[in-house]
C-alpha angles and dihedrals in degrees: 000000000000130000130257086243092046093051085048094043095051097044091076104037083044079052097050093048088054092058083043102053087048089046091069104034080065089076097074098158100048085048091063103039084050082051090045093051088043088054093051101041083042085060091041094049106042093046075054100058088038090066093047095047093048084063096036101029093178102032109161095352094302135122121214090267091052088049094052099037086052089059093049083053093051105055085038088067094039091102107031100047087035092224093185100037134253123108116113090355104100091046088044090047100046087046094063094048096048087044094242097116090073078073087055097056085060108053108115101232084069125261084258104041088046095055094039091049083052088046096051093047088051089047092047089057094046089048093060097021096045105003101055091031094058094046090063106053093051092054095056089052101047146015098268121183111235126193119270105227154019095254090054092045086055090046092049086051094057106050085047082067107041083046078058089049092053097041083056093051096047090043090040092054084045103051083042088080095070088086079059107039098018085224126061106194111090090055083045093056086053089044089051095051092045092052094049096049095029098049099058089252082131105036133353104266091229090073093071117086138213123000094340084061099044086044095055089037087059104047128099092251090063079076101065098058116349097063095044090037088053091046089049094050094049091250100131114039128164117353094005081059086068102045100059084043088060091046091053094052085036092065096033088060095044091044096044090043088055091048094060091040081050094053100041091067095033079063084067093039097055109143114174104213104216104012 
């Protein structure tokens, strides 16, 4: 049962991911032509990994299908995990530069609650407007492998959302810096080359072998596609479920832990640039 304060606590931060999640389903037309670029790199890429797996039919453990299906995956999680950045980023940055962002750190729902609240809206209207969509149409392209069942749907849904949890924390920690830079995008830039190659927006991570491949497996941005993309395949079942499961809430409660570490000495480091 929760508390009178938690469900006090939870009714606004339920009510700023809802005006998130309508602020960006304002933006109709941006919302197609991101759906229209999904759709043809989605065609490029998987004739692509067609090719490769016609010469490498198991590569990594995957057949040809797996190989496609996971494309289609990954450009359906493009947007909502904000594999490449972006997000609240640019809001959260310009506000520390303006000094803003000092009104922020006192709002009662809590500066970390209230972002992620705004992430996760975000994240809701990607997942039906970019996400479903995408899916569809590469389904009606290709012969793509869905999950079985409900449970594994669930399970699949889950994971989308955790993936959205770790991508915050990493983006959080990173737009963090700009207390101390004043200015985050060079070390965006890096975060954004990091997610694409370590995400398996690339390549499936599964297809690198010995320690490479342990190294990227193990690293937070395995969380944002690899561990949904695997459930969804059919690649983990039973106990191995779990487990990326675990390592998704693992590296969300590192990441967000840091993040509060992280925010409680930018608080001394405040710096207003221009004012």
């Amino acid at each position: 049962m929760r508390t009178t304060g938690e469900r006090q606590r939870l009714g606004p931060l339920a009510a700023i991911a809802g005006r998130s999640f309508q602020r960006y389903a304002t933006y109709r037309t941006a919302t197609f032509a991101g759906l229209f670029t999904n759709a043809m790199f989605g065609v490029f890429v998987a004739y692509t990994f067609i090719a490769l797996w016609s010469q490498k039919p198991h590569l990594g453990g995957y057949d040809r299908t797996d190989a496609v299906t996971f494309v289609w995956i990954a450009q359906a999680l493009i947007m909502p995990v904000a594999t490449w950045g972006g997000g609240f980023q640019a809001d959260f940055s310009e506000r520390i530069r303006s000094g803003d962002i000092a009104i922020d750190l006192y709002r009662p729902t809590g500066f970390i609650p209230w972002w992620l609240a705004v992430d996760l809206g975000r994240a809701s209207f990607h997942f039906l407007g970019r996400s479903v969509p995408t899916i569809m149409v590469g389904a009606l392209l290709f012969d793509l492998r869905m999950p079985a069942t409900a449970a594994t749907w669930l399970l699949v849904v889950l994971a989308a959302y955790l993936a959205v949890v770790v991508s915050f924390g990493i983006r959080f920690l990173v737009s963090l810096t700009a207390f101390w830079l004043l200015d985050s995008q060079g070390v965006e830039q890096v975060a954004t080359i990091l997610g694409m190659f370590c995400s398996g927006m690339i390549l499936p991570l599964v297809v690198f072998p010995g320690l490479a491949g342990d190294l990227l497996r193990g690293a937070p941005w395995a969380a944002f596609i690899q561990v949904p993309a695997d459930i969804w395949l059919g690649k983990r079942t039973g106990f191995a479920v779990a487990r990326g499961v675990a390592f998704q809430v693992g590296w969300a409660v590192l990441l967000l832990g840091a993040s509060y570490v992280a925010l409680r000495r930018a608080e001394h480091k405040v710096v207003v640039q221009g004012g």
